[in-house]
C-alpha positions as CSV (number, residue, x, y, z in Angstrom):
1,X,-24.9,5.3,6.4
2,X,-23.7,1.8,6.8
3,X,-20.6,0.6,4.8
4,X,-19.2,-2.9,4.0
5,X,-15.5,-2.9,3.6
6,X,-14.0,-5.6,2.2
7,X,-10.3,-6.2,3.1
8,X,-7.4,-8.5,2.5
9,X,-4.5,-9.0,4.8
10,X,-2.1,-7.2,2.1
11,X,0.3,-6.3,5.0
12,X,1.0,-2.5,4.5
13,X,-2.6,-2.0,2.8
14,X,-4.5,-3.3,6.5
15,X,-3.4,0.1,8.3
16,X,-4.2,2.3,5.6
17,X,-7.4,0.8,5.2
18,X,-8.4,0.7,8.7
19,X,-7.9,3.7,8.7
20,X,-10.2,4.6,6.3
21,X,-12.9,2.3,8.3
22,X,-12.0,4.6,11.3
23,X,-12.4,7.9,9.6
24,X,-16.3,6.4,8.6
25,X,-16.9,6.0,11.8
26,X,-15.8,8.7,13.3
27,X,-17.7,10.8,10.9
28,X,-20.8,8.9,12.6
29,X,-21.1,5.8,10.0
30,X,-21.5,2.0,10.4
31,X,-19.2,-0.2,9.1
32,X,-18.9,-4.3,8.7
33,X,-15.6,-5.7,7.9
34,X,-15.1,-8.5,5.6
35,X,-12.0,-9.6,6.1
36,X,-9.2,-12.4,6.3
37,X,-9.2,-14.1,10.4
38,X,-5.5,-12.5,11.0
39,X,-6.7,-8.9,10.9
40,X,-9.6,-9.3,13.3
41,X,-7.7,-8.0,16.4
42,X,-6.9,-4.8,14.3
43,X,-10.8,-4.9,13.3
44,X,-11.8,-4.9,16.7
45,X,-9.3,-2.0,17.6
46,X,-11.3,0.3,15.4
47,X,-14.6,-0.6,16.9
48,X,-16.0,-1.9,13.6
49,X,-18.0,-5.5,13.6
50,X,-16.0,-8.1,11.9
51,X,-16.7,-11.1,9.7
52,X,-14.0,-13.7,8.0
53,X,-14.2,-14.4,4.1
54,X,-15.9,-17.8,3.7
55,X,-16.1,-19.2,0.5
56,X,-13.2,-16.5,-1.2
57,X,-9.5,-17.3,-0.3
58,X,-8.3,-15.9,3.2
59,X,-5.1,-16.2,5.1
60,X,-6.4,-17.9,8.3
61,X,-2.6,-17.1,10.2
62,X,0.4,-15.1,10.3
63,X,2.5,-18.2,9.8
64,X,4.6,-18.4,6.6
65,X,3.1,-21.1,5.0
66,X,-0.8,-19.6,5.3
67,X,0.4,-16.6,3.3
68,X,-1.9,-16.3,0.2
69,X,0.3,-15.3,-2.0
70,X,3.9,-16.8,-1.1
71,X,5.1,-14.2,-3.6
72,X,8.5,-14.7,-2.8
73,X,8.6,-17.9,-4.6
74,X,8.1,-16.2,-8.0
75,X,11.4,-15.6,-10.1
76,X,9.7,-13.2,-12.9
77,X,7.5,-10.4,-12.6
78,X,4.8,-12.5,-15.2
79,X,5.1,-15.3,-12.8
80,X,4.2,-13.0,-9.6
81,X,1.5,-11.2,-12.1
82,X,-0.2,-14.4,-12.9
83,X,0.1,-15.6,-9.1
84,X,-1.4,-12.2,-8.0
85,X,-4.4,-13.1,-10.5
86,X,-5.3,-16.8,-10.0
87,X,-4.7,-16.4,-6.1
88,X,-6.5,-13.1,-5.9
89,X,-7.4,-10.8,-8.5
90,X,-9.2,-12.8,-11.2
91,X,-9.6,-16.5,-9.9
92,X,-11.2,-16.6,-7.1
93,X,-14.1,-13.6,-8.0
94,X,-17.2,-15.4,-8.1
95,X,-15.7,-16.7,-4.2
96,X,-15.2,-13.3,-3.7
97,X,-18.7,-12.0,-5.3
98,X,-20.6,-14.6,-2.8
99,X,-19.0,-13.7,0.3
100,X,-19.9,-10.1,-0.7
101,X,-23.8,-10.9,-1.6
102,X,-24.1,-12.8,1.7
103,X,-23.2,-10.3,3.9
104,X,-25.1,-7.5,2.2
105,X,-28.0,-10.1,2.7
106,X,-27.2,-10.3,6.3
107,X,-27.3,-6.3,6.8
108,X,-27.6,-4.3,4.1
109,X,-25.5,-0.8,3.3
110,X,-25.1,1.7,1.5
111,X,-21.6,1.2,-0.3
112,X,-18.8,-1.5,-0.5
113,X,-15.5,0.4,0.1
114,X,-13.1,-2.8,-1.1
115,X,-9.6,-2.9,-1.4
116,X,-8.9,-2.3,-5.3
117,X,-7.4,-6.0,-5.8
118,X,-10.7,-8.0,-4.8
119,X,-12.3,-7.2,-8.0
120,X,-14.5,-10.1,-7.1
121,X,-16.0,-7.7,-4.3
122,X,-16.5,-4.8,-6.5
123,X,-18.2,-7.5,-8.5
124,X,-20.2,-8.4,-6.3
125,X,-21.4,-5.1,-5.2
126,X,-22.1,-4.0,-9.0
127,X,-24.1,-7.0,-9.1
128,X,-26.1,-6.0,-5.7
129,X,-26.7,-2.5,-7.2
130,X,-24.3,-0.9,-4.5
131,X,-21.8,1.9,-5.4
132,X,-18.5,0.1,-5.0
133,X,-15.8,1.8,-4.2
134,X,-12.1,1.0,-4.9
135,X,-9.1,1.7,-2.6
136,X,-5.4,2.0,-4.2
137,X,-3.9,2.1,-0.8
138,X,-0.6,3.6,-2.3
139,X,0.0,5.1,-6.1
140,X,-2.5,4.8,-8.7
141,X,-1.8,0.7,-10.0
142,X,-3.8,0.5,-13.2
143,X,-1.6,0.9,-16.6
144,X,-3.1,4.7,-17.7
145,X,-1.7,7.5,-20.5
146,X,1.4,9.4,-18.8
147,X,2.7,6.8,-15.9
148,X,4.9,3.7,-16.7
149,X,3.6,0.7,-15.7
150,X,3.1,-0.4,-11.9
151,X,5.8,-2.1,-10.2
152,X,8.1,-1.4,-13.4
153,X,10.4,1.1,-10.9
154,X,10.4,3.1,-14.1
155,X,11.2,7.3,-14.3
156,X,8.2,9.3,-15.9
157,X,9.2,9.4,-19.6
158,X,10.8,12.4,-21.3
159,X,10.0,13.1,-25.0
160,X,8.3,11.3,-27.7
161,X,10.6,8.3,-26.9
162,X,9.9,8.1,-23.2
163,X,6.2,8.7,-24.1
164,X,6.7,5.7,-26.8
165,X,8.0,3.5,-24.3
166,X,4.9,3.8,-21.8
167,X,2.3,3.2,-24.5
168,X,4.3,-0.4,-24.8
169,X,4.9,-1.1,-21.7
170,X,1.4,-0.5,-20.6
171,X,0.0,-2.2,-23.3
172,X,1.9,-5.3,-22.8
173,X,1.0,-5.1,-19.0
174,X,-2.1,-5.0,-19.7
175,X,-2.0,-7.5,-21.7
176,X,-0.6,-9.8,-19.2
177,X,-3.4,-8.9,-16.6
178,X,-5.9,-10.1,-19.5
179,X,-4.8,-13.5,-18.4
180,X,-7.7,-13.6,-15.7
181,X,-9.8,-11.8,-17.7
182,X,-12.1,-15.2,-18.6
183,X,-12.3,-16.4,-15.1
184,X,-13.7,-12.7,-13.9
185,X,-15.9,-12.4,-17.1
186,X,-17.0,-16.1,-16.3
187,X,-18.2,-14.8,-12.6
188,X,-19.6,-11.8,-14.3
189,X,-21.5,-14.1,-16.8
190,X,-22.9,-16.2,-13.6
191,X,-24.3,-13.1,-12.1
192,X,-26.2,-11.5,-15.0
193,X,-23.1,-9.1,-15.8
194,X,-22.0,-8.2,-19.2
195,X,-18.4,-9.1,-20.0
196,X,-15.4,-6.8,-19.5
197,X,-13.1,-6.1,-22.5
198,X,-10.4,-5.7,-19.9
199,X,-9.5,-6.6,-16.3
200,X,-9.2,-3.5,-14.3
201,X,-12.3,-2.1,-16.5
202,X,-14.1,-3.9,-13.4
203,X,-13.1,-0.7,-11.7
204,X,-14.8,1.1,-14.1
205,X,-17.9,0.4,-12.9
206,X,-17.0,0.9,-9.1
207,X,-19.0,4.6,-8.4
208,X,-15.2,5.6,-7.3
209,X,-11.3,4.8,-7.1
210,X,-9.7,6.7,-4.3
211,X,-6.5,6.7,-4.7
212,X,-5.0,7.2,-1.0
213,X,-2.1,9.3,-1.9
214,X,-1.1,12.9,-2.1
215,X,-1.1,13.9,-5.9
216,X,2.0,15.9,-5.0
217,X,3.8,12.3,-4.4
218,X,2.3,10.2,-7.8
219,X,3.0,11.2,-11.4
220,X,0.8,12.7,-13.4
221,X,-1.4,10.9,-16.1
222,X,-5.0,10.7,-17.9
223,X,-6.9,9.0,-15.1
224,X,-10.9,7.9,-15.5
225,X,-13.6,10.0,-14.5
226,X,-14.1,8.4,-11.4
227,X,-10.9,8.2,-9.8
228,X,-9.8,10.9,-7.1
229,X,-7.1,11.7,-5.1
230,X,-8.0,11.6,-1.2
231,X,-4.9,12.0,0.5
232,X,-2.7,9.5,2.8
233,X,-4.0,7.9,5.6
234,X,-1.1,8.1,8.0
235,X,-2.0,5.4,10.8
236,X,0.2,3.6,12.6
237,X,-0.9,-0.6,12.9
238,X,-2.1,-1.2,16.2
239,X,0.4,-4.0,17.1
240,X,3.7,-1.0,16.9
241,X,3.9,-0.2,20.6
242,X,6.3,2.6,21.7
243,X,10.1,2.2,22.3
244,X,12.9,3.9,24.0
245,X,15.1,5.2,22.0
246,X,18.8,5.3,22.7
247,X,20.1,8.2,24.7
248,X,22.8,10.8,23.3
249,X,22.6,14.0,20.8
250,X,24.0,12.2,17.7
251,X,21.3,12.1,14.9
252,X,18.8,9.5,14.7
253,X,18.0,7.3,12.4
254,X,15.2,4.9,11.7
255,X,14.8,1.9,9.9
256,X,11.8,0.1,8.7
257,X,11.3,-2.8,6.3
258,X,8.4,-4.5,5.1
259,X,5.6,-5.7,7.9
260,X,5.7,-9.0,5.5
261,X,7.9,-11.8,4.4
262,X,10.5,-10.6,1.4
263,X,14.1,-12.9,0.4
264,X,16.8,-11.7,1.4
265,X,15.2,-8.9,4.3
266,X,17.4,-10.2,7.5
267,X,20.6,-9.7,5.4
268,X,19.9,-6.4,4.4
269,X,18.7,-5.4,8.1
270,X,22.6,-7.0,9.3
271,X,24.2,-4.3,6.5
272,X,22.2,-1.5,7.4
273,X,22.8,-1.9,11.1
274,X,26.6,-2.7,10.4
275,X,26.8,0.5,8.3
276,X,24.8,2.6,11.2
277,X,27.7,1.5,13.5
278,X,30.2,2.8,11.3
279,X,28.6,6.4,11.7
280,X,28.3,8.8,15.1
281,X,24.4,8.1,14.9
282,X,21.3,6.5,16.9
283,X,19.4,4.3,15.5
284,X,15.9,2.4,16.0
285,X,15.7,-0.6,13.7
286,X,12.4,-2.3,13.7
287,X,12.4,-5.8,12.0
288,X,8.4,-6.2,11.4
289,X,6.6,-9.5,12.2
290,X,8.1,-11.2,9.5
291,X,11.9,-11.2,10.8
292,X,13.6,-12.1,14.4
293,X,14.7,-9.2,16.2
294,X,17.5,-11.6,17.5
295,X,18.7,-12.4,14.2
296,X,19.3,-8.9,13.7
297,X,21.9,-7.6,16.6
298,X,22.2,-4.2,17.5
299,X,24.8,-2.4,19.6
300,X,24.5,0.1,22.5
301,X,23.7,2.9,20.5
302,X,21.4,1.0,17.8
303,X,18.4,-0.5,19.2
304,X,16.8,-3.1,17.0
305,X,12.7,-4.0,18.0
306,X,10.2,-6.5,16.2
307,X,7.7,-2.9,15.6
308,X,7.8,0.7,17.2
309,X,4.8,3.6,16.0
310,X,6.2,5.3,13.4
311,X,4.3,8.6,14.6
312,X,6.7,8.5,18.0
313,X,10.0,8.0,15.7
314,X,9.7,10.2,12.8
315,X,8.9,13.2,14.4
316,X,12.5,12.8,15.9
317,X,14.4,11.5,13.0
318,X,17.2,12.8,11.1
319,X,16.8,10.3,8.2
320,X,14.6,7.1,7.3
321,X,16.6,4.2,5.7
322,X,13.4,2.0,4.2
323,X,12.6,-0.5,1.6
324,X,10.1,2.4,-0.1
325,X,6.9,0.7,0.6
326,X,4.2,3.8,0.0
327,X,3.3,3.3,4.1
328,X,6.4,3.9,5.5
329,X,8.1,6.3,2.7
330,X,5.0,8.3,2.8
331,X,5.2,9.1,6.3
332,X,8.9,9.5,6.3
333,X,8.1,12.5,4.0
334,X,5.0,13.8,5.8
335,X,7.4,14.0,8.9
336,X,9.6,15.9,6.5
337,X,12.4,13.3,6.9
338,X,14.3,12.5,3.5
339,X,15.2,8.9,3.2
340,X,17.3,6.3,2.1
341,X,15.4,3.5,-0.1
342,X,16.3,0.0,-0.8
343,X,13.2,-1.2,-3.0
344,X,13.0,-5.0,-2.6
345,X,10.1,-5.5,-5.0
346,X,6.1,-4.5,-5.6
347,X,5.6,-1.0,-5.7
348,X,9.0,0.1,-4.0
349,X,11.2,1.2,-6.8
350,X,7.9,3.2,-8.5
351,X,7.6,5.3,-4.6
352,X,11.4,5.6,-4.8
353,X,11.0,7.4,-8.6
354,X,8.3,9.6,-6.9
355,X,10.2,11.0,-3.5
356,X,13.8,11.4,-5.7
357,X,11.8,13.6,-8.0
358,X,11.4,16.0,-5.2
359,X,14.7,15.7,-4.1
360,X,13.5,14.0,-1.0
361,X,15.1,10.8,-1.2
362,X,18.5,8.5,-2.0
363,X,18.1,5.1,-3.9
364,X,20.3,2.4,-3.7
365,X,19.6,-1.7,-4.6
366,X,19.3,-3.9,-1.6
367,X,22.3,-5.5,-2.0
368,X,24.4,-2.7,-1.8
369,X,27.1,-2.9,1.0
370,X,27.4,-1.9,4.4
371,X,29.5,0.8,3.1
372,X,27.1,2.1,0.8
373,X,24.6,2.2,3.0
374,X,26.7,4.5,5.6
375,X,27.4,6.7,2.2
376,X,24.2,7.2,1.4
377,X,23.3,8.2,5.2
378,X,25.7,10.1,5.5
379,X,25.1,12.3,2.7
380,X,21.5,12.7,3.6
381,X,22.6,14.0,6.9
382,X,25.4,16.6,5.7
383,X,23.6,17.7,2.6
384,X,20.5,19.8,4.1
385,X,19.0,20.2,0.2
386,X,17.3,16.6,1.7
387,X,16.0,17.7,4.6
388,X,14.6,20.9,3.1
389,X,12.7,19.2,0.2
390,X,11.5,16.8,2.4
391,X,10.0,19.8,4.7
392,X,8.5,21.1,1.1
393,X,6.7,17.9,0.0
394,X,5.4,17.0,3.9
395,X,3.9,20.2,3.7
396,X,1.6,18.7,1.1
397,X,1.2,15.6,2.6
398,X,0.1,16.6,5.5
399,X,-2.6,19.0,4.1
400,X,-3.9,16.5,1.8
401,X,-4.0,13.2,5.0
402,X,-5.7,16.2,7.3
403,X,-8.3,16.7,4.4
404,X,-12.0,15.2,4.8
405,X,-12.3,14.6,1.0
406,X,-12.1,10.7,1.3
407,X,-14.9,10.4,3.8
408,X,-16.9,13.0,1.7
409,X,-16.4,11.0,-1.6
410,X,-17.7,8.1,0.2
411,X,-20.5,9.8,1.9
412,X,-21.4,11.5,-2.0
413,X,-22.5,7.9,-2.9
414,X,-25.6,7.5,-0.3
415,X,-28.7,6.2,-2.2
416,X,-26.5,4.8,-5.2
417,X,-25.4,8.7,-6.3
418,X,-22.4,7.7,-9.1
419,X,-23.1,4.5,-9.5
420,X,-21.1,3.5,-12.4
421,X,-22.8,2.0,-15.2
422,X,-22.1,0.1,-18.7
């Protein structure tokens, strides 16, 4: 089978789905990336042939200003929602669509495997009569019956109350995603399609959603027919080279922020290394590509890097202290690690909701103080309920990312089996 995967450079999604590009191919598959220029090295790295959007939106560097989405300039989560559609979602489909028709013109295949935002792709591969398939690269992000809203950091409800207070929330939020709606049923007009009465119905007619998470990690809720739970894909980027970590028996702890721009990220990373020298620890601080290891400065026993593989630190690691984006959280836990979350925005606080259930993790906000921070670490450390709940819920995880049931979903659709239709 030959696949067309179409990507964004989403920052934490481009591991995860590589990942899923190199589990097609090693199963024996083709695959053509569609992608944004700045994740063409990591392309290449997996052995898959690569082509940049064209006519859609694409982020042709990793300097600030070409970021897409600039999200940090939003002040309102409706702001950042209505960005997130004209920029992405909703806008620019029919870009989106073309880019997709062109390059199944250029080599036909058998699915589009897309990264569940570019609902213009899965567009476009409805239109083509070729099972899409959508990618939620971390918990399931469309409003459903049972799970508050994505991005809301909400706890699942509790009681006809709690259960009231979803069915608003989620009808309001869907609501507000409605604001693209006649710019993608304007595409979908264009190419013969009939109209939507929602937005994310567009994933409705993908043939799947794979949702690449452990069930044991999201909450539960009424979910469409079509949408499965695969598992995490655990990969490390390829730009996170191994580190030395600083010598001594104290416990070790590792820090990792966002791989992309957020306000406010270098202050946090000074109070989390300032509260780390407060406590008989080691620590490997990595900064990501977004922030300047030098602006962050360590001490002889806390070693602060741009990127180091997570699979090398966590194996070793007492506790995590993370922002509680699903890539790094996720493997914190697989690793059986409990960890400390600051959730700066997107889905952090909703990941944080699902590893405290389990008794896996601390929350705090991110502006919490040095001495906070040292609480928190400290408690995960002396308290081993953590560390054992962690151990219980990586269990899981690992059984569900060593599973095969994402490449055999995929591999279900050759010939247009479960295309999704009106």
């Amino acid at each position: 089978m030959h696949h067309l995967a179409a990507l964004w450079d989403g920052g934490g999604t481009v591991p995860v789905e590589l990942g899923v590009v190199r589990r097609l191919l090693a199963r024996g598959h083709t695959v053509t990336v569609l992608g944004d220029p700045t994740i063409e090295r990591d392309v290449a790295d997996t052995g898959a042939e690569f082509h940049s959007w064209t006519r859609a939106p694409h982020r042709r560097s990793p300097a600030l200003e070409d970021d897409l989405l600039r999200d940090w300039e939003c002040r309102t989560p409706v702001q950042l929602l209505r960005r997130l559609s004209d920029r992405l979602i909703t806008g620019p489909a029919a870009e989106f669509a073309a880019d997709v028709h062109a390059a199944l013109a250029a080599r036909p295949a058998d699915t589009v495997v897309a990264n569940g935002a570019l609902l213009g792709a899965l567009m476009g591969a409805e239109s083509a009569g070729v099972p899409g398939v959508a990618l939620s690269s971390n918990i399931y992000s469309r409003p459903a019956p049972g799970m508050p809203p994505f991005g809301s950091g909400l706890a699942p409800a509790r009681g006809p109350l709690g259960r009231g207070r979803d069915r608003a929330l989620n009808a309001l939020a869907t609501a507000l995603w409605n604001h693209g709606l006649p710019d993608l049923n304007a595409a979908r007009a264009d190419l013969g399609l009939d109209p939507l009465r929602e937005t994310w119905a567009q994933w409705d007619r993908a043939a799947r959603v794979l949702v690449l998470t452990s069930p044991a990690f999201d909450l539960p809720a009424e979910l469409p027919a079509n949408v499965r739970y695969v598992g995490p894909v655990l990969d490390d980027p390829v730009w996170a080279e191994p580190v030395e970590v600083p010598a001594g028996d104290e416990p070790l702890v590792v820090v990792g922020l966002s791989s992309t721009y957020m306000k406010q990220q270098t202050d946090l990373l000074r109070r989390i290394v300032a509260a780390l020298a407060s406590l008989p620890v080691r620590a490997v601080v990595t900064t990501g590509p977004a922030a300047d290891p030098a602006d962050v400065p360590g001490t002889g026993r806390i070693a602060v890097v741009r990127a180091a593989p997570h699979a090398q630190l966590f194996a070793s690691a007492d506790v995590v202290v993370t922002h509680a984006g699903h890539g790094t959280l996720i493997k914190a836990l697989a690793a059986g690690v409990p960890a400390l979350c600051l959730p700066m925005g997107r889905d952090q606080g909703d990941n944080v909701v699902r590893a405290a259930r389990h008794g896996a993790a601390l929350g705090l906000r991110p502006t919490a103080s040095a001495a906070r921070i040292a609480a928190g670490v400290r408690r995960l450390l002396e308290d081993p309920a953590y560390r054992r709940a962690a151990e219980t819920l990586g269990a899981r995880l690992r059984s569900d990312a060593a599973s095969s049931a994402l490449v055999e979903e995929v591999e279900s659709l050759a010939g247009g089996g479960g295309l999704a239709r009106a």
